[in-house]
PAPA-500056 format. One record per residue: residue in one letter; x, y, z of N, C-alpha, C, O in turn. Coordinates in pm, whole numbers, plus 50000, padded with zeros to 5 digits. Layout:
residues N
AXYZXYZXYZXYZ...
This chain:
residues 493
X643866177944157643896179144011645076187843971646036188444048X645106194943853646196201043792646266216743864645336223043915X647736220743848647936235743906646936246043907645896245043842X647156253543962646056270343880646126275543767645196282043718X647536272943693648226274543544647266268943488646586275143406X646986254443526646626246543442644996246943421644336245743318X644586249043560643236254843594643096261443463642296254443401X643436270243397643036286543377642596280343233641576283543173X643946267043172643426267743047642486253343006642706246042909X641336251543114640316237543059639446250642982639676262542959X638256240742957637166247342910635986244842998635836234943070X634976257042980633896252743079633126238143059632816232643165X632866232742965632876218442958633656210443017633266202743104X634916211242975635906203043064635836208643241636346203043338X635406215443238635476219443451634046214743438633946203643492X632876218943387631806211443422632026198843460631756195943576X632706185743346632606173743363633296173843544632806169543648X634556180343517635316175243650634806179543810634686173243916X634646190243778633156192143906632676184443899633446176643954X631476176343857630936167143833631586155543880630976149843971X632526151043849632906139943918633956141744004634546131244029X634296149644048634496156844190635966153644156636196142844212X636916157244100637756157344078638316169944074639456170944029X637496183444129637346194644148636496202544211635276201944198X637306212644307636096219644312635836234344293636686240944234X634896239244330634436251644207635656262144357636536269844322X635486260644437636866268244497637766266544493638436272244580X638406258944408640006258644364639936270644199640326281244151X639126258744177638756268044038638776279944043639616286043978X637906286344117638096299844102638646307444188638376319444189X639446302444268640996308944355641966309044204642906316744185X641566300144120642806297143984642676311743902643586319243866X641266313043886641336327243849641026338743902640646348143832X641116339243997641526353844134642886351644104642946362144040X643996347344095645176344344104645316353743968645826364943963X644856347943887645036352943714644756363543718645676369743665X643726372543763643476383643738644296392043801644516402643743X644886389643922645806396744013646676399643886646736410443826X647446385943852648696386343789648606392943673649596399443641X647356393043575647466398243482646706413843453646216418443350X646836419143576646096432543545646456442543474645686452043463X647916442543399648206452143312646886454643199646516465543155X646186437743160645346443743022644066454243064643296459042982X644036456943232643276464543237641546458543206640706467343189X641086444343201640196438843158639046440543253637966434843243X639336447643331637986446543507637836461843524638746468943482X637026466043567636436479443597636286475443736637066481843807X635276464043828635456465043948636066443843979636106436643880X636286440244065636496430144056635936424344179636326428944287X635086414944177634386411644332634966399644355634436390244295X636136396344443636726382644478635566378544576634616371244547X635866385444722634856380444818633576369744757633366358144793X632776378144650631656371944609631446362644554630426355744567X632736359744453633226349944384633506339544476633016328344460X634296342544577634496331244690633156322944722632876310944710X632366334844771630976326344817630376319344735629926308244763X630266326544586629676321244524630146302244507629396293044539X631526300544450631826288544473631846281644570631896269744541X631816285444759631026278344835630086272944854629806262044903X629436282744804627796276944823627526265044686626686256144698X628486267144543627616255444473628466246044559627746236344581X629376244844605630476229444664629316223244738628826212144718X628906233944841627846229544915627046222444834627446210944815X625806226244766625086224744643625636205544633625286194944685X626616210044538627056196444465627336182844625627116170844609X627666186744714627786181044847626846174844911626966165144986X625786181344875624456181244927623916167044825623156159244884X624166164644720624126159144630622576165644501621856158444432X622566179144511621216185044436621956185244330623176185744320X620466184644185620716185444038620956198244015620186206444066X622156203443925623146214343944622916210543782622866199843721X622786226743734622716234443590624556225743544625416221743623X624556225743422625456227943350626746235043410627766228643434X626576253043438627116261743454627466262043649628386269843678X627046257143730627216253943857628816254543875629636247043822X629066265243960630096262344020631256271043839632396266643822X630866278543769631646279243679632026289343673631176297043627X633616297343717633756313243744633446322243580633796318343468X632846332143609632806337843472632786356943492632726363543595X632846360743373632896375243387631736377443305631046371243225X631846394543382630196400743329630696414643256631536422643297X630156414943170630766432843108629646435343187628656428743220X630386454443227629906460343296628936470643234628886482943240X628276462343179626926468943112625746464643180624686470843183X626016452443240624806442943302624686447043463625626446743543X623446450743491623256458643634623086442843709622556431943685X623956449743822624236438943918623906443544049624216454644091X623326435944105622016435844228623716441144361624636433044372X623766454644438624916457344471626266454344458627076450544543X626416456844326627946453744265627776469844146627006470944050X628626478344189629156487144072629106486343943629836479843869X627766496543902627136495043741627896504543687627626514943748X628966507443578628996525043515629016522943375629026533243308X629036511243311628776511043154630236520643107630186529743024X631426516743176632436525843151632606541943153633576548743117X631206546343213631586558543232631516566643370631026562943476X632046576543345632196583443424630796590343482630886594843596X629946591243437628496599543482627996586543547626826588043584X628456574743574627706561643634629036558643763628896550043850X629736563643756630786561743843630356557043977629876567744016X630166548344082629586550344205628386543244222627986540144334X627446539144062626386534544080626056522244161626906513444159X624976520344230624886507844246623576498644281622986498244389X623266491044160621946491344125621186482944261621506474944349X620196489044222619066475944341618476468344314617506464744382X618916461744180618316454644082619426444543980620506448143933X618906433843967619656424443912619536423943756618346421443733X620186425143645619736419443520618596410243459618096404243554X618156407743375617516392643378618306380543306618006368643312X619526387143229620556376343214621446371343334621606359543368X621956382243389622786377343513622076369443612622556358843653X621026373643651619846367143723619506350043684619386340543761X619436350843539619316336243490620806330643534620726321343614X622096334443499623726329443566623686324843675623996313643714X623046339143763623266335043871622256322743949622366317744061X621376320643850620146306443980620996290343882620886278543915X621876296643748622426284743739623746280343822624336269543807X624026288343891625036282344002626496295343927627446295144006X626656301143855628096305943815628586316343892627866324643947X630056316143897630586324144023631066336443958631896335843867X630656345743993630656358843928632436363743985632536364244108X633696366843907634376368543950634896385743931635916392343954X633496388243873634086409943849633246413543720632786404943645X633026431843695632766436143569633116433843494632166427043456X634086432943384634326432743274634586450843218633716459043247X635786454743143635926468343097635276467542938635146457742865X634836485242909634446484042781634156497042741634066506042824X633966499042605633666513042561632906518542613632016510142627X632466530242670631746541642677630696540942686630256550142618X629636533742744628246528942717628426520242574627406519742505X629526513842528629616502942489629106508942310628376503142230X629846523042296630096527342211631826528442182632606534142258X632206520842040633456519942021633596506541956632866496641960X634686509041897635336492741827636816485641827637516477941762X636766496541985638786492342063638526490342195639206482042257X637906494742235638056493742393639186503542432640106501442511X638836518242337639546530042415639046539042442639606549942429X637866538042487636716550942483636476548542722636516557042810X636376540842725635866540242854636666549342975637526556142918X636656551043075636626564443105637306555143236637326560643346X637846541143221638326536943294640506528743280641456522743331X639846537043154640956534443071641246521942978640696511243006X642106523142867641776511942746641686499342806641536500142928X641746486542757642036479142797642876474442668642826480242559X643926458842708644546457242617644596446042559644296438142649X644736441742491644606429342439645896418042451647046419242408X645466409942503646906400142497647746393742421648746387942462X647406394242317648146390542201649606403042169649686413142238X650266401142096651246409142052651526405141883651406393641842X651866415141809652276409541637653806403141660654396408741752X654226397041621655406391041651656276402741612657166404941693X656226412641483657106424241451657506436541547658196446541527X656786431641659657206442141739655996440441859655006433441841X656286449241998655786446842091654776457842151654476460142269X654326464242025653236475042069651776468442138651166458242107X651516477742236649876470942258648946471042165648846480142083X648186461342168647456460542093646046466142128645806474442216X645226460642050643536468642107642876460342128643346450742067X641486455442211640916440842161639996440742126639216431342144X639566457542025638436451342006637236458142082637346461442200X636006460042003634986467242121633246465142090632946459741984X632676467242138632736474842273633156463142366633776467542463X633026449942366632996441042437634856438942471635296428342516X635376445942454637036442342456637406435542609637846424342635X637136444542682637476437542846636606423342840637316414942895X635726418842809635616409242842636436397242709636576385442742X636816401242590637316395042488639066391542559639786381542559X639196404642607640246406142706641026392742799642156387642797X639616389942890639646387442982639776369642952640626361842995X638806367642876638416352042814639586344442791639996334742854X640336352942640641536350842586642806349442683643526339442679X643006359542765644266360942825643606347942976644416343443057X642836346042979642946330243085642806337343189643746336843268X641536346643229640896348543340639906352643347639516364143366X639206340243326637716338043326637566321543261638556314643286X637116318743230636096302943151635286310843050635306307242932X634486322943095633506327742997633356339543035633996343743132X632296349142949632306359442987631146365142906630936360842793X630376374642961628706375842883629726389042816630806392942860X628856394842679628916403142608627756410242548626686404342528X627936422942518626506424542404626826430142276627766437842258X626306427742219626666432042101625556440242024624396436642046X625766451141934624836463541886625096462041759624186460241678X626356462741724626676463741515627946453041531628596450941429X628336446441648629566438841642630126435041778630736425341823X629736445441821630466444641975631316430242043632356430442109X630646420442011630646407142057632036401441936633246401941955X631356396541825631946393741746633476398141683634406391241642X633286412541695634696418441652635976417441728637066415141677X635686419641883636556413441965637166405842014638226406042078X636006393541964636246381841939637376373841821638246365141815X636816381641759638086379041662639596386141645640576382641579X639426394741711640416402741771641576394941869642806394641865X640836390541933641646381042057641806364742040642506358242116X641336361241971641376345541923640376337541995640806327442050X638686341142008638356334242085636776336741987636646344941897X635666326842037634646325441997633586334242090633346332342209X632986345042000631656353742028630506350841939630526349141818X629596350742014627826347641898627546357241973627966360442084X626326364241861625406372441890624496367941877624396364841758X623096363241968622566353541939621156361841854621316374041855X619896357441786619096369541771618326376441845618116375241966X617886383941767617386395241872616336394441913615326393441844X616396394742080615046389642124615316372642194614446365842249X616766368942172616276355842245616916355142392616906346642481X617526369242376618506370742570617456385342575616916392542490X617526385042719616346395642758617176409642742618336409942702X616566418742772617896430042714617436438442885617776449942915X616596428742978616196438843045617186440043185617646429543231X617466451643243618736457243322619966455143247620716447943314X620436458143144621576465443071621066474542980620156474542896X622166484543033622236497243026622256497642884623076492142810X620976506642845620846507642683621306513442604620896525042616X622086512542507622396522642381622326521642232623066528042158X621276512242184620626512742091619386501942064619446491142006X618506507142112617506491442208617166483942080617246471742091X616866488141980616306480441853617876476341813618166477941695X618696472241882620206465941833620566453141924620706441341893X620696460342057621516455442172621086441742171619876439542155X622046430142189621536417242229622476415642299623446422842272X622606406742407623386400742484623946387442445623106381442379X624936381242459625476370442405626976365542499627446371842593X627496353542446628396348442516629736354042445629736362242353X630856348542502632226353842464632726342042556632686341542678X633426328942432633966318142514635236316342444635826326342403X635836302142422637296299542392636766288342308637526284742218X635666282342317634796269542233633736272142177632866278542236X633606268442070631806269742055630926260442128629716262242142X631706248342183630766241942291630636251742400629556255342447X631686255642436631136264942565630236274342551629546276742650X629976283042409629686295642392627756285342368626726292142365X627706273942360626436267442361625996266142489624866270242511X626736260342598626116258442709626026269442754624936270942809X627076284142762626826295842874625996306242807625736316742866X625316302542617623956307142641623166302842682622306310442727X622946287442693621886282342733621516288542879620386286542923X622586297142967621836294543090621766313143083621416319143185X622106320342961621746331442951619626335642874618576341742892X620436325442782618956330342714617526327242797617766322442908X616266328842771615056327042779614096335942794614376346042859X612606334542735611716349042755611616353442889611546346242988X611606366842883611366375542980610156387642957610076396742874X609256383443068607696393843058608556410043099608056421143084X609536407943137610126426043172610146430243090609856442243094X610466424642961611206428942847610336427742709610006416642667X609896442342627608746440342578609056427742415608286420942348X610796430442410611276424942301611946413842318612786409242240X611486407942449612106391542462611036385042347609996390442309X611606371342299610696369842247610006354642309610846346742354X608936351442313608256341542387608316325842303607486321342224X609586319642349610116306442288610786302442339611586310742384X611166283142389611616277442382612946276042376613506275142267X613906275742538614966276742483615826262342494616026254942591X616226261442364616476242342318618076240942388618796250742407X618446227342420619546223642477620906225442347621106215342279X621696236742322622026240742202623416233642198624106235842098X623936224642303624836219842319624736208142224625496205142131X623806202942259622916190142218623066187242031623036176441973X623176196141992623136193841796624196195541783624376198241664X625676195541873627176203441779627516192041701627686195441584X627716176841724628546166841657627056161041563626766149141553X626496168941520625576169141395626066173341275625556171841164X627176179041308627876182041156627126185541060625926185341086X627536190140914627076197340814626796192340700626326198140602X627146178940715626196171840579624986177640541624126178340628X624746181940431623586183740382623256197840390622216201440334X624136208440464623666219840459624256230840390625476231140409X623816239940318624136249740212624376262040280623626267640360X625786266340233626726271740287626486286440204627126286440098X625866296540222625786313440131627106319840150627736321340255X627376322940043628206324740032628396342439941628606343839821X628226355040057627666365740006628936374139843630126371739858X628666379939752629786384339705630266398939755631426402939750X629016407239809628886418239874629946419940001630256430740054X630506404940043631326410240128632786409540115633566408540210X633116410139980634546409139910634486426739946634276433439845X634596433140046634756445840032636126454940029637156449840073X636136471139969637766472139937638216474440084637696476440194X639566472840026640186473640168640626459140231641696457740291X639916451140215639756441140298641136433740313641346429540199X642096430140386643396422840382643296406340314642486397140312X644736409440262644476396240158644556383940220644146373740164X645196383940365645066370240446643726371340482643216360140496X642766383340510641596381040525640386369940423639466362340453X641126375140276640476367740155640816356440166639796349440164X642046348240181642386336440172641976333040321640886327640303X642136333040418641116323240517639626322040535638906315640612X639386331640423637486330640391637606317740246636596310940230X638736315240156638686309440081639106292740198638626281340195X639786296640255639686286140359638756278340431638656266140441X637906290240493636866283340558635746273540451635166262940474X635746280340358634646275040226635466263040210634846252540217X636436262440194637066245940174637416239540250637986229040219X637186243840403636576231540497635566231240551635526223040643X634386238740528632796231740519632586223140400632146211840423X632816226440274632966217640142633356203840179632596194240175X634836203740222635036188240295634416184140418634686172740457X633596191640491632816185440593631566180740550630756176940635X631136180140370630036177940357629156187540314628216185240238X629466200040369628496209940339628426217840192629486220840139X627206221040129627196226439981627536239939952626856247640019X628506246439863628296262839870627576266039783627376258539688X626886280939795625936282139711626286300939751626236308339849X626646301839602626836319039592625296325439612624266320539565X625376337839694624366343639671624066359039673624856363339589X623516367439711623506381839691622956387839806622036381139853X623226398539871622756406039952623386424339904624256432439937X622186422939801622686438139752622726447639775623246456039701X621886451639952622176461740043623256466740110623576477740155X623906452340106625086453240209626116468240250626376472740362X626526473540115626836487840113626206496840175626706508140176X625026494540238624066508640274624296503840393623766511340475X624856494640447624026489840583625396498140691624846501840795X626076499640692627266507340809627006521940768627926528040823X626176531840695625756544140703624676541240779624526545940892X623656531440712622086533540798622546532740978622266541241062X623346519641001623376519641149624386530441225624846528241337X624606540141161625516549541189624566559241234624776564441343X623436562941159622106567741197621686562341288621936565341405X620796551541242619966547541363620576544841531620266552041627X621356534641537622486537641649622766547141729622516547341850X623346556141661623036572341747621896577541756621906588041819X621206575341730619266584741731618846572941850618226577241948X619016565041848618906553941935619566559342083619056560042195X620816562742037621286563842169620966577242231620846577942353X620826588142153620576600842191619486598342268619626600042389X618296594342222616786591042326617396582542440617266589242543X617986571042467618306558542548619206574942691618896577442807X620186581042608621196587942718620426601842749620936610142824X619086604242683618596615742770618256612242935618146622942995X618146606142982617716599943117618726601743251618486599743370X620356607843159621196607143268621466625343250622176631743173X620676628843344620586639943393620996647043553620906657643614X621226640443561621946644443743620796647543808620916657743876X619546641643811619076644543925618566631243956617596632044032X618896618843923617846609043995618976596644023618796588144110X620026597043945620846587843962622746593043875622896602643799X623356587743898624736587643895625116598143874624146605343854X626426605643863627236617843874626596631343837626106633743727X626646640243946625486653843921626736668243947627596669444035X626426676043849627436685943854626276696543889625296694143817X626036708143981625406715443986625396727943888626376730043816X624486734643885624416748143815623456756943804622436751143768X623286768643819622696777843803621106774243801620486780743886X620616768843754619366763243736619246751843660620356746743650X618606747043616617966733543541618686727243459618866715043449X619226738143381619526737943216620746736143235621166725743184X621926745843323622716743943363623156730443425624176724343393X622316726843512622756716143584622356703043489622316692543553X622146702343393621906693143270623316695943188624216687743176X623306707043144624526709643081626006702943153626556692843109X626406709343248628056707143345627276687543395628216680443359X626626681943428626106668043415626866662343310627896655543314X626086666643204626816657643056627656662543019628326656042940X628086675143049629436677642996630816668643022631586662842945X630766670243160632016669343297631456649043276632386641043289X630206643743250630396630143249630206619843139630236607743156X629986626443022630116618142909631366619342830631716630442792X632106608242801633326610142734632766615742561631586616842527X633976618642472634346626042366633526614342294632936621442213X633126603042269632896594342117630946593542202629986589842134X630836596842322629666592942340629026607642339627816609842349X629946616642327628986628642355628646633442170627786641042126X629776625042090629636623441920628436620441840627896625441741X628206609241927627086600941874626146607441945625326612441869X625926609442056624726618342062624196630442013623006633542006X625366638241971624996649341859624816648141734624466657641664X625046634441681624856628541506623516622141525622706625541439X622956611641637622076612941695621016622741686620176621641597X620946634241787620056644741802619816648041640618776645841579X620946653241592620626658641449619976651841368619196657641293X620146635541361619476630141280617686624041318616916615541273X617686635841444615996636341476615296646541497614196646841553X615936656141450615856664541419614776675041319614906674541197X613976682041366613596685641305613616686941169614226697241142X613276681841078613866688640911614806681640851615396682140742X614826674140956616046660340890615706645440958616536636340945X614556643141027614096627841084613516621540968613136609840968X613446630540853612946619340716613816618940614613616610140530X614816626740598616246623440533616946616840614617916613640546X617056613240705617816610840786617116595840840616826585340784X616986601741004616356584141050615296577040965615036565440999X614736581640873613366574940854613746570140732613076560840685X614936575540653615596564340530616376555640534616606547140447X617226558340723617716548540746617146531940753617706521040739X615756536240784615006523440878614616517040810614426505240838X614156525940609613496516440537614776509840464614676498840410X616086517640464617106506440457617376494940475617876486540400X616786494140653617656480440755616236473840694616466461840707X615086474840642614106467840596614526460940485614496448640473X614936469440401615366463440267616786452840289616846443840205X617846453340389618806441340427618226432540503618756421540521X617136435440557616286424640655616326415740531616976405240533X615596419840418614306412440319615976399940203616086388540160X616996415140209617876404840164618576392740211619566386740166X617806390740314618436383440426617726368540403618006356640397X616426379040392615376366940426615006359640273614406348940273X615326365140167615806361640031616856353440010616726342939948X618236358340071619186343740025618296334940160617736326540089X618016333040243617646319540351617316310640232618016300540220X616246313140132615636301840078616596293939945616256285839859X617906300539977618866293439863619846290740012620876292539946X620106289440080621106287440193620546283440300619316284140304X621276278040417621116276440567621786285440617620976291840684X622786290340629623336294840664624686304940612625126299540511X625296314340636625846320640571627526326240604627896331540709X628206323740506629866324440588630656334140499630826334140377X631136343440607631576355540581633296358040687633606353040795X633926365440616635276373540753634106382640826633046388340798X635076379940948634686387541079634956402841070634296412541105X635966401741021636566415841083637586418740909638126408840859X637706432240843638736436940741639816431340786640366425640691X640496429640898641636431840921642036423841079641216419241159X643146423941089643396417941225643446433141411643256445241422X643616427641458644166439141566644696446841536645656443341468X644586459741555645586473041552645986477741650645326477041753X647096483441647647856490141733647186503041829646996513041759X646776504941977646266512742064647206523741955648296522941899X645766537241966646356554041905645906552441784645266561441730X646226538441710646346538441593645336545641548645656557141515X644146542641533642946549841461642186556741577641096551041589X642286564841650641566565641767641236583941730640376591341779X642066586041649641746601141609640706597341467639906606441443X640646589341404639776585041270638466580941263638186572141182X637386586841354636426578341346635816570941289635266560841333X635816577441117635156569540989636256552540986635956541240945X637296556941037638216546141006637856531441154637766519141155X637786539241225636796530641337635756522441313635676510241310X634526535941285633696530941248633326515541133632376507741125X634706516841054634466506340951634826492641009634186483840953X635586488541096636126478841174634376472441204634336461441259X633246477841175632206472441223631326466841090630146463541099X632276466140944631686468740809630926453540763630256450040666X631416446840889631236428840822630506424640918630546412340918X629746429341015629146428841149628326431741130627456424041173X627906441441071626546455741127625286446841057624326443641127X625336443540929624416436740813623556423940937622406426040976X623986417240961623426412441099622696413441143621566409141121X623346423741273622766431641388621086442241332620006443441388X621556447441213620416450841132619356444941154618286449341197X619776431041114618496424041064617846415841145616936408041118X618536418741280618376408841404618796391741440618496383041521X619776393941311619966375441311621286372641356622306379341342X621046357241436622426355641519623506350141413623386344541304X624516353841483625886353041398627056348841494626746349341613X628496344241461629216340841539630476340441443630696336441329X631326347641561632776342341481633606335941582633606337741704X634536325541487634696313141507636896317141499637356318541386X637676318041591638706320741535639476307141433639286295141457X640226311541333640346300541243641896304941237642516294541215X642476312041243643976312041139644486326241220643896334541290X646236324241160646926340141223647316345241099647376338840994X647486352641110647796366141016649676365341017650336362441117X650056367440929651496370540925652256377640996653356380540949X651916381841117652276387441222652206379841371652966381441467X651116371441361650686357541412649906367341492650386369941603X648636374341455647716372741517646156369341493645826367741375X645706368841539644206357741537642906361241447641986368741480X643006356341364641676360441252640496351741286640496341041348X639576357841236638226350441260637476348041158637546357041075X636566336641119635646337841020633806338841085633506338841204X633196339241010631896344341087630966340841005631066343140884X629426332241082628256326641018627426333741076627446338641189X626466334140971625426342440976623936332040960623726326140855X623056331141072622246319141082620566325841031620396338041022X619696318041009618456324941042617706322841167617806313441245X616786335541175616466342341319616326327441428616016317341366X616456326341524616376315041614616256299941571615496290541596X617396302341490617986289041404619326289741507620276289741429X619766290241619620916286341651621556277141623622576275841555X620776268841691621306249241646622016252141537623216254841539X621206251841423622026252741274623666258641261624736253841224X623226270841312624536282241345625906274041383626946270741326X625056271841566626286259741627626756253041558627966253941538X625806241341477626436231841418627466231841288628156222741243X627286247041239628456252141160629316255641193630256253441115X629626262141305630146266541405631206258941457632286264041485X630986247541470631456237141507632236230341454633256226441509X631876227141323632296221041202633886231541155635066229141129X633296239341163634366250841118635336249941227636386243641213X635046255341323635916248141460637306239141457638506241141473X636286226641422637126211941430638196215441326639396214341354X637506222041134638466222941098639506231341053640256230740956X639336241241170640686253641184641406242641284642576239541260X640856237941370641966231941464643026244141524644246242441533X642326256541563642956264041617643576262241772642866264141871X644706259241778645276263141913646046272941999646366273342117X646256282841866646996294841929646636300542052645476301042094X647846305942121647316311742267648326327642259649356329842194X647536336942355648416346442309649956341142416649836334442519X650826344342379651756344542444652686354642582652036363342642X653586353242605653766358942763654216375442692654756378142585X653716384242802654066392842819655636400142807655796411942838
């Protein structure tokens, strides 16, 4: 078949089919991207990288497919894992340094589902800080970078976070796919960052159990592909209930590939005004006026509607998030697992622990965190947050009955320049302002890259579905897809 070049840029659909009819095999394939990752390690996208395993792994499906056995979808398909997802002896640290060394004895229950569908695990994936951040400059393994460049000049860029190494990795053509999770954006923002398609699917339909937690009433796991067909099949072999997990939820997981060329006839397009927010870049406004006028010509109806919380919702999860994580990161204490600094007694050796191993934005949030559970402040504080995310739940569940679905920008703005905001946290923090409303409310969402920015880099637009309505999602998803007709790639180094 075609070179390793050429390898790098099918889609996991397109290598499925050709596996399949043996016009490939899953060890060329993924020698194509061992090759890639060698070559492209400046973006820094891997924390550990397991070739060996990757090797086997694509032996054994060749075998598999040789043998002539019925083989998943995903069989034989190299992919990356952010290194949030505990991997049965493969190096866990969630980017930090207090996990440095770990190495679990225990498999995920997403990776676990990857791995019985045949996919060849080719490395971690890099990422924020326990997957706190919205650049991928917090990790303690160093930034990672994004492959794109603004045409005005040749600064690095950021890609995006927490999920960046794997947004990283997807985009720049080493990997097919790559799992993500997402908390207020994680998935999505990076996604649009790098020119590639992230869903967050809802909450509760990927198990959350063995990744490393940092805001459990948030975290979902999700895909990070280059298609929305792909980002359909490599959930399908992520999602399904799990009894580990008290917040899997117990349903049916449908063939989501199966509804994309269902198109959007007939379905009503919400269209929020709450997310005209200031700030927002004006190529951002006009490819949201874009996307609305190619669902319109695909058939689909718009229908303005309201979500009048929306403003409250990036303070509340600013709260909850950290109070979340403060409880989730009391557990790494140096005495039962990863990096232990001794001291004087107890207190001490708790103290020089988290000192010496939590970086600067995670040791932030755990003190905005603590405080906001604080004695004398858990009912100004967390407990007004929560009846907040109630009240954007309800606005959520209010426009559904005038809409199917809901289309919004991904992101204020395009990529920024590494440094750029890295001293600004409030200014960080907002990069998550079109995301969080979501993640809130537990409903899956996806952005879809559509258009470049006057610098030529990669904007995204983003649907917002109801709760385990994927199908629907996809099939907007899709539609939108076909008509960005996006082909941009980042270009060479």
């Amino acid at each position: 078949m075609a070179g390793s070049s050429d390898l790098r840029d099918i889609t996991i659909a397109d290598a499925r089919d050709a596996l399949a009819a043996g016009q490939l095999s899953a060890r060329d394939l993924t020698n194509a991207f061992l090759e890639a990752i060698e070559e492209e390690r400046y973006l820094n996208a891997f924390i550990t990288e397991t070739p060996d395993r990757a090797l086997a792994d694509a032996d054994a499906s060749d075998a598999r497919r040789a043998k002539g056995e019925t083989l998943s979808p995903l069989d034989g398909i190299p992919i990356a894992i952010k290194d949030l997802f505990c991997t049965d002896g493969v190096q866990t640290t969630a980017a930090s340094h207090i996990l440095e060394g770990f190495i679990p004895p225990y498999e995920s229950t997403v990776t676990s589902n990857l791995r019985a569908a045949g996919t060849v695990m080719l490395g971690k994936t890099n990422l924020d800080e326990f997957a706190m951040g919205s650049s991928n400059e917090t990790s303690y393994f160093g930034s990672v970078e994004n492959p794109w460049r603004r045409s005005s000049d040749n600064k690095p860029l950021v890609p995006g976070g927490s999920s960046g190494g794997s947004a990283s990795a997807v985009a720049g053509r080493l990997c097919l796919g790559a799992t993500g999770t997402d908390t207020g954006g994680s998935i999505r923002q990076p996604a649009a960052f790098c020119g590639i398609v992230g869903m967050k699917p809802t909450y509760g339909r990927c198990s959350r159990w063995g990744i490393v937690a940092f805001a459990s009433s948030l975290d979902q796991a999700g895909p990070m592909t280059r298609t929305v067909r792909d980002a359909a099949i490599l959930l399908g072999g992520m999602a399904g209930f799990d009894p580990m997990d008290s917040t899997s939820a117990d349903i049916d997981t449908p063939n989501f590939e199966s509804v994309l060329n269902n198109g959007v006839k007939g379905l009503r397009i919400g269209i929020p005004s709450e997310y005209a927010v200031d700030g927002m870049d004006p190529e951002i406004e006009f490819l949201w006026e874009q996307g609305k006028s190619w669902l319109r010509g695909a058939g689909a109806q718009l229908v303005d509607i309201s979500l009048p919380h929306t403003k409250y919702a990036l303070p509340a999860y600013y709260i909850i998030a950290p109070a979340e994580a403060s409880s989730n990161l009391a557990r790494y204490d140096g005495v039962r697992f990863g990096q232990r600094k001794e001291g004087s007694d107890l207190t001490e050796l708790y103290e020089n622990t988290r000192a010496g191993g939590f970086g600067r934005e995670v040791r932030r949030r755990i003190l905005i965190g603590t405080f906001a559970l604080s004695s004398g402040y858990y009912d100004a504080y967390y407990l007004k947050a929560q009846k907040v995310r109630a009240l954007i739940a309800r606005d959520f569940r209010d426009a559904y009955a005038a809409c199917d679905v809901i289309l919004t920008p991904t992101t204020p703005g395009a990529a920024f320049a590494m440094d750029e905001k890295s001293d600004d946290p409030i200014a960080m923090y907002l990069n998550d302002v079109l995301t969080v409303p979501a993640s809130l409310a537990g409903l899956p969402a996806i952005s879809v890259p559509a258009g470049l920015s006057h610098d030529g880099l990669p904007l995204g637009l983003h649907l917002i579905g109801r709760a385990f309505d994927e199908e629907t999602l996809l099939r907007a998803a899709q539609a939108l897809e076909d008509a960005a007709d996006f082909k941009a790639r980042p270009g060479q180094r």
